[in-house]
C-alpha positions as CSV (number, residue, x, y, z in Angstrom):
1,X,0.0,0.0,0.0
2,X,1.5,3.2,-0.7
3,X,1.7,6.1,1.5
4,X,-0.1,9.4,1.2
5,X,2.1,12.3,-0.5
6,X,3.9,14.3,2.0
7,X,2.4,17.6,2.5
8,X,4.2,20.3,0.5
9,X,5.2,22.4,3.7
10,X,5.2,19.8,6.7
11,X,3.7,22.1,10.0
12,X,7.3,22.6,12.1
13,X,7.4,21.7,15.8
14,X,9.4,21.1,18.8
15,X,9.6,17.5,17.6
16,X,10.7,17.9,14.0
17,X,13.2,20.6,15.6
18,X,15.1,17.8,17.6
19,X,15.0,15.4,14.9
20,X,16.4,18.3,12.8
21,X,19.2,18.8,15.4
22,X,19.8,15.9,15.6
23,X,20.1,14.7,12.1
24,X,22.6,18.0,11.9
25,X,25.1,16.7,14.7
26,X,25.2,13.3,13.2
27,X,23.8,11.9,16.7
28,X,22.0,8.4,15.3
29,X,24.0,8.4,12.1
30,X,21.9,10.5,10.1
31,X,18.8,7.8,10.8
32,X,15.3,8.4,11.9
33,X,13.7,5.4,12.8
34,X,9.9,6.0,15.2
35,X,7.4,3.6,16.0
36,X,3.9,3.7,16.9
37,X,3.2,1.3,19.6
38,X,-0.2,0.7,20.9
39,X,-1.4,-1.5,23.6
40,X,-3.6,-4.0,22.2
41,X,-6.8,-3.7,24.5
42,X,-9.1,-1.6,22.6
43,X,-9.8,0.0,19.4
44,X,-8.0,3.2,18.1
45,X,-9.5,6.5,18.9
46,X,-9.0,9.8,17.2
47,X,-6.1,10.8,20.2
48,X,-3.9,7.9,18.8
49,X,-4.9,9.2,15.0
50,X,-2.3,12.2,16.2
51,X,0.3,10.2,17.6
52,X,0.1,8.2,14.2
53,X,0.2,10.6,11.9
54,X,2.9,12.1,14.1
55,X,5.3,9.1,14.2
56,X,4.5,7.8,10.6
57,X,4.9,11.6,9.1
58,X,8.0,12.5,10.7
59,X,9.5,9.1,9.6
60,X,8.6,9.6,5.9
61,X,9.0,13.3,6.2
62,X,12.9,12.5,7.2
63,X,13.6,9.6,5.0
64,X,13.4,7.0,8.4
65,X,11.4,4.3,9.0
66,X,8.2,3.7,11.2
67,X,7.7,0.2,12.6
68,X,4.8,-0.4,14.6
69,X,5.1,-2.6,17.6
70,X,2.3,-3.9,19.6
71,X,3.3,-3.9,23.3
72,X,1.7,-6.9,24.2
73,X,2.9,-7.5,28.0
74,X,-0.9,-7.4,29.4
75,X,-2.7,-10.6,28.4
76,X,-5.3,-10.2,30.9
77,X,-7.0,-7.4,28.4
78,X,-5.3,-8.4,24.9
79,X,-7.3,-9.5,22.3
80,X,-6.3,-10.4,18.6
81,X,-9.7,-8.7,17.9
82,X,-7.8,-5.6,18.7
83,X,-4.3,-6.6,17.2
84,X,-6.4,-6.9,13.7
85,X,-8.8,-3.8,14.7
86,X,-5.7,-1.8,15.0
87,X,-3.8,-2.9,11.7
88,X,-7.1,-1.7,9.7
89,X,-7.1,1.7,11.5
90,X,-3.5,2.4,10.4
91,X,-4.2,1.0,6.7
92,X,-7.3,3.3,6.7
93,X,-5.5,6.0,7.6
94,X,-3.2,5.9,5.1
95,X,-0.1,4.6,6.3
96,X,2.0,1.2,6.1
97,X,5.0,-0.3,8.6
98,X,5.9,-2.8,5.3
99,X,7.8,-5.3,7.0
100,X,8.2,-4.3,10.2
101,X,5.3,-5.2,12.3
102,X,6.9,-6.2,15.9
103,X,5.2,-7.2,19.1
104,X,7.1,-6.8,22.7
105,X,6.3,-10.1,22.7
106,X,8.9,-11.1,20.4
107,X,11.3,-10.1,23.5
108,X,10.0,-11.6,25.9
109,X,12.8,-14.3,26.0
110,X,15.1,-10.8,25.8
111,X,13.7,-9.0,28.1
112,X,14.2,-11.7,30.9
113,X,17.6,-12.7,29.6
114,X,18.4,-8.2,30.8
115,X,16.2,-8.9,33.9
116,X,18.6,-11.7,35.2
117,X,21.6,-9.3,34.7
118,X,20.2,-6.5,36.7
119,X,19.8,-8.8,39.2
120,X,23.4,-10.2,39.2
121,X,24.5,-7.0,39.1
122,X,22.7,-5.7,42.2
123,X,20.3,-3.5,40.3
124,X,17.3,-5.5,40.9
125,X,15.9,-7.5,43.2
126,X,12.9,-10.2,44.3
127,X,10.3,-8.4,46.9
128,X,7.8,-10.3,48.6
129,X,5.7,-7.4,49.3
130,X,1.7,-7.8,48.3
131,X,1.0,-5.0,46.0
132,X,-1.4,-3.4,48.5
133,X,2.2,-3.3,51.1
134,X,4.4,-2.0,47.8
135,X,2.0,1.5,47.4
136,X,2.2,1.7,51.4
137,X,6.3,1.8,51.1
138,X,6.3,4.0,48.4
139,X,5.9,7.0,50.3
140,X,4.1,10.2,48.8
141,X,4.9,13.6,46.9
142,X,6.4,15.0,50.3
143,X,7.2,11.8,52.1
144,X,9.8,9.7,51.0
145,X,9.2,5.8,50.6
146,X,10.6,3.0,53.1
147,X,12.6,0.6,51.8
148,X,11.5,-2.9,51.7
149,X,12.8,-5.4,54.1
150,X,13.4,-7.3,51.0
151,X,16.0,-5.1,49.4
152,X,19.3,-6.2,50.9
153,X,18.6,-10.0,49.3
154,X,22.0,-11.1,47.7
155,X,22.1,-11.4,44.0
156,X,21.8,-15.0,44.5
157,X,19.0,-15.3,46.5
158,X,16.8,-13.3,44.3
159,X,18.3,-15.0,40.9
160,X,17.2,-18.2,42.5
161,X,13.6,-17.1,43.1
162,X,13.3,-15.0,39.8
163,X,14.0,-17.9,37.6
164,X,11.2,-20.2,40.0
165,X,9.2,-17.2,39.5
166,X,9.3,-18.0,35.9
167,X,9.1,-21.6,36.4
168,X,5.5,-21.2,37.6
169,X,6.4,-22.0,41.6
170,X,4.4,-19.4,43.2
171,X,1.1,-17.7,43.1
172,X,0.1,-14.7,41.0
173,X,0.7,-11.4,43.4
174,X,3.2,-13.1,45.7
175,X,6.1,-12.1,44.4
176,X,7.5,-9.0,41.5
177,X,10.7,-8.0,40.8
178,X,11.6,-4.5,41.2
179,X,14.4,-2.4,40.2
180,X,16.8,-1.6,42.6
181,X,16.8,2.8,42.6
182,X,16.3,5.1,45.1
183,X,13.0,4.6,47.9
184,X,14.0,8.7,48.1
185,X,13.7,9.7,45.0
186,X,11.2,13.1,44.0
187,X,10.4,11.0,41.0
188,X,7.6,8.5,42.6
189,X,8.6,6.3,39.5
190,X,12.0,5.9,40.4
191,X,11.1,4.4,43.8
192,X,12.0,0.8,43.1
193,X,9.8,0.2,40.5
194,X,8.0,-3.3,39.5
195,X,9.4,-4.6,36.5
196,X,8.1,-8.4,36.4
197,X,4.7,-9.8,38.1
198,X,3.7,-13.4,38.4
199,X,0.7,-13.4,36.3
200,X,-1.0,-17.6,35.2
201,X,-2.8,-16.0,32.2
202,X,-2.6,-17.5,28.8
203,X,-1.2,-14.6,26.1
204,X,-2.8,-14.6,22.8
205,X,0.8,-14.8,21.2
206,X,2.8,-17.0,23.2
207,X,0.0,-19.5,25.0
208,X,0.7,-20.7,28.2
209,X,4.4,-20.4,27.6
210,X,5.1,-17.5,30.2
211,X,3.2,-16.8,33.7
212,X,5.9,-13.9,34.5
213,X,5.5,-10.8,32.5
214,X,7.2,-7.4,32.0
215,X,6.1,-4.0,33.0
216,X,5.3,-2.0,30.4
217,X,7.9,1.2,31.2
218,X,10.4,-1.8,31.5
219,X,9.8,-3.5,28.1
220,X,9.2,-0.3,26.3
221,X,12.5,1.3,26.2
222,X,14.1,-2.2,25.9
223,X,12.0,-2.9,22.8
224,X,12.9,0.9,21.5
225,X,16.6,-0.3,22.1
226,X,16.1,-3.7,19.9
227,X,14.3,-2.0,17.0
228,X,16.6,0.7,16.9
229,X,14.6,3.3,17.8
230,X,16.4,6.8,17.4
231,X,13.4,8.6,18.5
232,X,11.2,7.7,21.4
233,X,7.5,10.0,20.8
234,X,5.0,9.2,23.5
235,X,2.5,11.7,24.7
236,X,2.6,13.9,28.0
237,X,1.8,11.4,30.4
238,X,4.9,9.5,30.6
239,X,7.2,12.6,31.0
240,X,7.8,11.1,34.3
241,X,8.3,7.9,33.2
242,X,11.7,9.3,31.3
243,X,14.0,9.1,34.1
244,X,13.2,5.2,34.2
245,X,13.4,4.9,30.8
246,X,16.9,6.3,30.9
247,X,18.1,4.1,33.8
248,X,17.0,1.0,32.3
249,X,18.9,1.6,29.0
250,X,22.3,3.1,31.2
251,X,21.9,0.1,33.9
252,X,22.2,-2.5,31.1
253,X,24.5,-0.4,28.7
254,X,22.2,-1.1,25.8
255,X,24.2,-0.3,22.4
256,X,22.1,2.0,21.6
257,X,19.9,4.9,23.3
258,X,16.7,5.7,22.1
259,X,15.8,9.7,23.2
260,X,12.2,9.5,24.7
261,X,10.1,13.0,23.4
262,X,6.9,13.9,25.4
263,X,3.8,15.7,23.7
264,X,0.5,16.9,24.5
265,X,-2.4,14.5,23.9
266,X,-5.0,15.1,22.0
267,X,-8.3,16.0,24.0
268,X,-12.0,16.6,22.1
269,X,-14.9,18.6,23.7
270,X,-17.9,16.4,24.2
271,X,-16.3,13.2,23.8
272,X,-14.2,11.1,26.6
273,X,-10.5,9.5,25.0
274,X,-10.0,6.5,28.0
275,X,-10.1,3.2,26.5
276,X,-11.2,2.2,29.7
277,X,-14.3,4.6,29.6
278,X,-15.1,3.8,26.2
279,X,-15.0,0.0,26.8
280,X,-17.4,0.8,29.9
281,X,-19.8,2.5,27.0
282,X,-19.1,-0.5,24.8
283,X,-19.9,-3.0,27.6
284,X,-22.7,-1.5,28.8
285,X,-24.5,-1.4,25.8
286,X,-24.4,2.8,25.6
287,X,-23.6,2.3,22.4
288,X,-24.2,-0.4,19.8
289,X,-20.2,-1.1,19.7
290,X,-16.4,0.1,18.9
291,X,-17.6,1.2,15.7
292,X,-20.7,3.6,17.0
293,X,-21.0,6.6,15.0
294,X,-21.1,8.6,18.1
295,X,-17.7,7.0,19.5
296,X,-14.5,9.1,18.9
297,X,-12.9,5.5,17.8
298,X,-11.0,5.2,14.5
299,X,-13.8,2.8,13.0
300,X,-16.7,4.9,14.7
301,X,-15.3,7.8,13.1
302,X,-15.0,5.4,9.6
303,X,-18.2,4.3,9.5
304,X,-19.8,7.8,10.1
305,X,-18.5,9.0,6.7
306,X,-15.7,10.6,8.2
307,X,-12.5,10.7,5.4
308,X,-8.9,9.8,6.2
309,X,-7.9,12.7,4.5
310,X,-9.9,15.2,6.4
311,X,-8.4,13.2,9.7
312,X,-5.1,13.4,8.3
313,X,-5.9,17.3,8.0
314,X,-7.3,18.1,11.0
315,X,-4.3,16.6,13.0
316,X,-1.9,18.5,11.1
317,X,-4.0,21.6,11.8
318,X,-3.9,20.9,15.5
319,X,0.3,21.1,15.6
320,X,1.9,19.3,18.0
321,X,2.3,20.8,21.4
322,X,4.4,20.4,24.8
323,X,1.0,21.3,26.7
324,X,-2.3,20.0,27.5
325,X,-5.1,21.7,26.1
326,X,-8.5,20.8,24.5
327,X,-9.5,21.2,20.6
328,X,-12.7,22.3,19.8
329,X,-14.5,19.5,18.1
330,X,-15.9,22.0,15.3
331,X,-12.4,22.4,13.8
332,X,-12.6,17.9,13.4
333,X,-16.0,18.9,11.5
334,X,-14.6,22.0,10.0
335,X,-11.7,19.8,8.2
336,X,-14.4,17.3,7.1
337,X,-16.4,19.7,5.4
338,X,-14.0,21.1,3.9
339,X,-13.1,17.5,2.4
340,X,-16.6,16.1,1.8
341,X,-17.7,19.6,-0.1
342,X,-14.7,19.1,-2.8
343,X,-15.5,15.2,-3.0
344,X,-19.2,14.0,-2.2
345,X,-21.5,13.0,-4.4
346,X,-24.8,15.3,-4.4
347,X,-27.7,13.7,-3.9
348,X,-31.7,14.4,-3.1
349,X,-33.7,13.1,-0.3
350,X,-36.3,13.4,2.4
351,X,-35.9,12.7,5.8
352,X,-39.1,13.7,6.6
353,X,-41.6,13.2,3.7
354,X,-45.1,15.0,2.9
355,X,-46.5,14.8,-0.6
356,X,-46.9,17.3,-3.4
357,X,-48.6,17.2,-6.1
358,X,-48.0,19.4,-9.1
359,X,-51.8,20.2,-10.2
360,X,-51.0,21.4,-13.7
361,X,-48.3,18.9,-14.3
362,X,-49.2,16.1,-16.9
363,X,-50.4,12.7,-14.9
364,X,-48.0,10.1,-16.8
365,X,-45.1,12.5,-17.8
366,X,-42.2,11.8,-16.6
367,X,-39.2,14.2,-17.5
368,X,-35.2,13.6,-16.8
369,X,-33.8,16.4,-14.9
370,X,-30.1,17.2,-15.7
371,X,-28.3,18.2,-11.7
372,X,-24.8,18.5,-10.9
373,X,-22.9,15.5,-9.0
374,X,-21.1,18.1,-7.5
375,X,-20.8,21.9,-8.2
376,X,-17.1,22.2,-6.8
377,X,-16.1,19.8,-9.1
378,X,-16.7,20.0,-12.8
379,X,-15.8,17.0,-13.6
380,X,-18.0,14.8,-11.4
381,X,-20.4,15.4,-14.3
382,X,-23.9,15.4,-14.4
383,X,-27.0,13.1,-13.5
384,X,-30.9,12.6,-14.5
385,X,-33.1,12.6,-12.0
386,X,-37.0,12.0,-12.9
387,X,-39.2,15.1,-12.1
388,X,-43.6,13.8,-12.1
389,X,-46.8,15.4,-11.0
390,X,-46.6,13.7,-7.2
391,X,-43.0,14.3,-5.3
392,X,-42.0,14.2,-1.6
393,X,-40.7,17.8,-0.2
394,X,-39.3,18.4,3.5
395,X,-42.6,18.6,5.9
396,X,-40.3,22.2,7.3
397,X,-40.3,23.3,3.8
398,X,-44.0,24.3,4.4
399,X,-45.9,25.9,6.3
400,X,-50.0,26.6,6.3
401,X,-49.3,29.6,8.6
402,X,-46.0,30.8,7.9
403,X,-43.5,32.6,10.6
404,X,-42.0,35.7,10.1
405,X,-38.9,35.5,7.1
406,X,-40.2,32.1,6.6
407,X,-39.4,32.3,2.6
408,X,-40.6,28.2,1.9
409,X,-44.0,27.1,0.7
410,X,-47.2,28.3,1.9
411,X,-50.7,29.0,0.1
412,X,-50.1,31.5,-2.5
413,X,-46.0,31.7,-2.2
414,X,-43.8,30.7,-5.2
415,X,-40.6,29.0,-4.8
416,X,-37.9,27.4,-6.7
417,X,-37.9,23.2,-7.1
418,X,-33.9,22.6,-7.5
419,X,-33.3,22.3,-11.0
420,X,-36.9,21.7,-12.0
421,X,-39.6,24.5,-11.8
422,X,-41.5,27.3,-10.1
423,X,-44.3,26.4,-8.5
424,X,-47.1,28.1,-6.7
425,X,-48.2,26.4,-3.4
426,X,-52.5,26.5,-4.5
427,X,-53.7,23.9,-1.1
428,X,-53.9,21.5,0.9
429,X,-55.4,18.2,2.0
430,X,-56.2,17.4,5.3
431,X,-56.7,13.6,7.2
432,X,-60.1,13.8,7.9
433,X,-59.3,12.3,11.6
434,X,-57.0,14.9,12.5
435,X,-56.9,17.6,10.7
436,X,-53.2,17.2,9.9
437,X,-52.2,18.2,6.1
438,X,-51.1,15.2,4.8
439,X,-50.9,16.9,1.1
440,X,-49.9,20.1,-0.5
441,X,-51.3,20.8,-3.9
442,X,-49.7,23.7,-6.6
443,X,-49.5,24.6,-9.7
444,X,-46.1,25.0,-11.6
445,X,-44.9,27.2,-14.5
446,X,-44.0,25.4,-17.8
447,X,-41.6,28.2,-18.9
448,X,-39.2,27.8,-16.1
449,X,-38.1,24.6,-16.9
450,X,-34.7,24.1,-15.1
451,X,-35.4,26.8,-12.4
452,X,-35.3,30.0,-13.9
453,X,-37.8,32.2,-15.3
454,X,-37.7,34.1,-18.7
455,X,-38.6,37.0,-17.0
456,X,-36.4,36.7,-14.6
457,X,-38.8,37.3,-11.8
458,X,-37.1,35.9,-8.8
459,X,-38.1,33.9,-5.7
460,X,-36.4,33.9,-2.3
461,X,-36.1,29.8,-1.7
462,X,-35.0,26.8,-3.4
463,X,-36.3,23.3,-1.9
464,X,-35.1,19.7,-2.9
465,X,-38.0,16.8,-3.6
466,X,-37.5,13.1,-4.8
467,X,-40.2,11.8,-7.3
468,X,-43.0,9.8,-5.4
469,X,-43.1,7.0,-8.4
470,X,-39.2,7.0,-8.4
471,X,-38.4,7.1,-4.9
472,X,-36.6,4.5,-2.7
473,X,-37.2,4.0,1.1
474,X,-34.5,4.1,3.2
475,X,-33.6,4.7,6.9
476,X,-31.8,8.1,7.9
477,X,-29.5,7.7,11.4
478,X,-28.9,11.3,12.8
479,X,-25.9,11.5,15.2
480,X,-25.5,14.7,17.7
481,X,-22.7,14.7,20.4
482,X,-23.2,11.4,22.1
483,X,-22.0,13.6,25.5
484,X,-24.3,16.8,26.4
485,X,-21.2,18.6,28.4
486,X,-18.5,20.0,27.1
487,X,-16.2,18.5,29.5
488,X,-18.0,15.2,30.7
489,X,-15.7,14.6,33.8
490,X,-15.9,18.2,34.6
491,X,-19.7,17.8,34.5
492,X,-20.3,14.5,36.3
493,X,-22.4,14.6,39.0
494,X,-20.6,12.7,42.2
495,X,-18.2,11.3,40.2
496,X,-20.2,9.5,37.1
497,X,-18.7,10.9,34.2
498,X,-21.6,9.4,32.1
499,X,-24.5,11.7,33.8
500,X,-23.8,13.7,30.9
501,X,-24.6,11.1,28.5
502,X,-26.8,13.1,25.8
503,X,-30.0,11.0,25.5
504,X,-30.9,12.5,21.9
505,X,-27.5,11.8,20.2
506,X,-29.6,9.2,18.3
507,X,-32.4,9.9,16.0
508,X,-33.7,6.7,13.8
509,X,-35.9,8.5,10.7
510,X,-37.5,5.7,9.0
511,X,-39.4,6.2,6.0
512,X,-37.3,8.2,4.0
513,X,-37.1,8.7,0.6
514,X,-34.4,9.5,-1.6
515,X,-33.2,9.3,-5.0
516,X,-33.7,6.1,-7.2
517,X,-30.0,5.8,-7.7
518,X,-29.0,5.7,-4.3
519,X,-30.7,2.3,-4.3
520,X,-27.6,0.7,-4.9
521,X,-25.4,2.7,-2.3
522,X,-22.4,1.0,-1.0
523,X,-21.3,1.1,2.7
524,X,-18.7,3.7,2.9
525,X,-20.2,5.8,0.0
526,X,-20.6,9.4,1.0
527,X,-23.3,11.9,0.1
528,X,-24.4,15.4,0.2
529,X,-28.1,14.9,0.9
530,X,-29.2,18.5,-0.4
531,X,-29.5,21.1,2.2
532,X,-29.9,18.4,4.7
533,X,-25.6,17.5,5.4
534,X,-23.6,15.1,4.2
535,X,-24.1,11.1,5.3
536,X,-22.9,7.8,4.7
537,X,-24.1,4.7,3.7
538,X,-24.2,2.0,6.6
539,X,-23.0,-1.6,6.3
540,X,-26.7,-2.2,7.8
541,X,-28.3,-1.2,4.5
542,X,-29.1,-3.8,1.7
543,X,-29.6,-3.2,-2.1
544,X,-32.9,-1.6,-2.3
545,X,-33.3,-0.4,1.3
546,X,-30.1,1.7,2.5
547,X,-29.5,3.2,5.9
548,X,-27.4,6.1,5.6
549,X,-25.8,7.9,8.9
550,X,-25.5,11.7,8.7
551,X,-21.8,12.4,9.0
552,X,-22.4,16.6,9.5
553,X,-24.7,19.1,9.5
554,X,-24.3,21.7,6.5
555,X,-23.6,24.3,9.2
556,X,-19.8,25.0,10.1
557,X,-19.5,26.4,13.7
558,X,-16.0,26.8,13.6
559,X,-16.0,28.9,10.2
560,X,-18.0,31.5,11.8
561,X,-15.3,31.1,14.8
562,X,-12.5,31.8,12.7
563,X,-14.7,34.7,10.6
564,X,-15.0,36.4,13.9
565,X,-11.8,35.7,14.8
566,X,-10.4,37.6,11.9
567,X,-13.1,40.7,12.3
């Protein structure tokens, strides 16, 4: 799979500035080699969408190499649903590792092989300490920690029981290893650290062939060190992590030294990025799966409509920064609309349908209307649409009694049917149960075949329709913000971050119609439904009866942000 062109003028950061530096003094060899490492217990969300493009574009950017590496030392949450999940996201997104797909579970063997030698060389050591009795010793912000009575066990001792550890001899949570650093350290994570914990759980690479497994911050720079990593980039979180990083790699006097770089995360209004929260939605049926529309996942986003390229823009647009701070979800819509207006398909349809009949229209003529695929791109040619006496318009598009500046049909106003004709709204037709109008009747204006009138009167709205004869039925799924807050944890009410939860962020519209040639829609296939947004078609559609999902609303917040921004 090839790799999308690299932009013409890559955004310049802190980041690229090392690399930069570093490529200048010659301080790998001239080589830039990343990787993109997720933990394999859960899907992808747009947060990790950042750290991709970020480690994949500086690698191509600089002629280097990206691998990506699973680090797969937690089989307790691991699934190859996720491994697989997670191959698919990167694909989709545009990017490819070629031939170097690692897992820290290639290492394992490694990794224990370097655990043994900080042992024999008094830098680690077997604690008996229940993990409970380990956060007790560790002391606090202010406090220093208390050593453990276990510390001063000779290199021998603790080799013995590391390697009957391994051997299976002991229960899970009666005995880790932990490196051997300072209990007074300001750093909390240099405090002895756990690097190895018994754990009888069957991996979903290696079976039942290990029940003692690495810390992550213990395999991570190790595996860095085996690949060849020259450049470390994880996000903010693990800026206090460094220091152990370092020690690890100096303690063992690794050939080479990866340099870890720290970043702000990505954080979205109105959304939560913990995999751990998101599972909880997942699990407890909040949402229909990994792949909701309404979940900020990698697949949720996918299936929505959302493009890779307007992902791809949106987390260049965002830069990459050294501190926290929230992004406006409108700017994520802002970068799709700007893609999706260039690209989608137009199309007609009616979510929610009342009929019109055309009085002075012929009964059984049926005419082919020429409309553009897409005005913003010539090219995308043109289609025919059948026009007949009975068509479906927008119930909002009338009204019997209309509000002020209300410009749509009412009895006696002319507007513009896109495309077709003028028309003059002449009645209605009521149920005789309840009154509602179930029927708007008018009269149209043969002269102004394809909208415009010779003499050049002018009318102040333009509504879309679908042919009644020619219409197909489909399903429309309407997705708002699937949290009500801005900030859900902010928001929680003692403590329950999903109190927020937005109970209309679903709307199921049933009964729509829309055009004859969207009959045949393909999941994945985006549309601009006219004056309505832009939507996708669902893999829950078949030939004949689609579902599509709205992806956005034709309304761009954070355009008018940035137009008052610039006043």
């Amino acid at each position: 799979m090839s790799e999308p062109p690299a932009p013409s003028a890559p955004p310049q950061d802190f980041i690229r500035a090392i690399v930069e530096e570093d490529n200048r003094t010659g301080k790998h060899g001239g080589r830039v080699a990343t990787r993109f490492p997720p933990e394999p217990n859960g899907y992808l969300h747009i947060g990790h969408a950042k750290s991709i493009c970020l480690n994949f574009g500086i690698a191509r950017q600089y002629g280097g190499t990206c691998n990506l590496r699973f680090d797969d030392t937690n089989p307790t949450k691991e699934d190859v649903e996720y491994v697989d999940a997670i191959q698919e996201d990167i694909r989709w997104l545009g990017f490819d590792w070629a031939d170097r797909l690692y897992y820290a579970s290639d290492y394992f063997e490694r990794l224990y092989e370097l655990a043994e030698q900080l042992v024999r060389e008094g830098n680690a050591y077997v604690c008996d300490l229940t993990a409970d009795e380990v956060r007790e010793h560790r002391g606090t912000l202010t406090e220093p920690g208390k050593e453990s009575p276990y510390r001063r066990r000779s290199a021998e001792e603790s080799l013995d029981l590391l390697r009957r550890m391994r051997a299976g001899e002991f229960p899970d949570g009666s005995r880790t290893l932990r490196a051997k650093i300072d209990m007074a350290s300001p750093n909390l994570n240099m405090r002895d650290p756990v690097i190895y914990r018994i754990l009888h759980a069957e991996h979903h690479r290696t079976g039942d062939a290990w029940c003692l497994y690495p810390m992550y911050d213990y395999a991570h720079p190790l595996s860095d060190m085996i690949e060849g990593i020259t450049h470390s980039i994880c996000t903010l979180e693990f800026e206090d992590h460094r220091p152990f990083y370092d020690w690890v790699l100096d303690a063992l006097r690794t050939p080479c030294h990866p340099q870890q770089i720290e970043f702000a995360r990505l954080n979205l209004n109105y959304t939560v990025m913990s995999k751990r929260k998101l599972l909880e939605l997942v699990r407890e049926g909040v949402v229909s799966g990994w792949d909701d529309p309404r979940m900020p996942t990698i697949c949720g986003l996918r299936r929505r409509g959302y493009t890779p390229e307007a992902i791809r823009d949106f987390c260049d647009r965002i830069g990459v920064a050294k501190r926290d701070s929230t992004v406006d979800i409108a700017l994520l819509e802002h970068c799709l609309r700007e893609d999706l207006n260039r690209r989608a398909r137009r199309a007609m349809a009616v979510l929610r349908p009342l009929r019109l009949v055309i009085e002075s229209y012929p009964e059984n003529l049926v005419e082919d209307i020429e409309v553009p695929n897409n005005p913003e791109d010539p090219a995308a040619g043109i289609r025919r649409v059948p026009f007949s006496r009975t068509l479906w318009i927008e119930r909002d598009d009338f009204r019997e009694t209309p509000p002020p500046k209300y410009w749509r049909l009412f009895p006696g106003n002319e507007v513009r049917l896109r495309s077709a004709y003028l028309v003059t709204c002449t009645g209605v037709v009521r149920d005789p149960g309840t009154g509602e109008v179930v029927e708007v009747r008018a009269a149209h204006d043969p002269a102004t075949r394809g909208g415009n009138a010779p003499d050049g009167r002018r009318v102040k709205s333009t509504i879309h329709w679908v042919s009644a004869a020619h219409a197909v039925e489909a399903e429309a799924r309407l997705y708002e913000h699937l949290f009500a807050a801005e900030d859900p944890d902010a928001a929680s009410e003692g403590g329950d971050w999903k109190s927020s939860i937005h109970p209309g962020s679903l709307e199921i519209l049933r009964g729509c119609k829309v055009e004859h040639l969207l009959a045949g829609a393909r999941p994945g296939d985006r549309f601009q439904f006219e004056r309505l947004g832009y939507f996708c078609a669902d893999p829950d559609g078949r030939p004949g009866a689609p579902v599509f999902n709205r992806t956005a609303t034709l309304k761009d917040s954070w355009a008018k942000i940035e137009k008052k921004q610039r006043g």
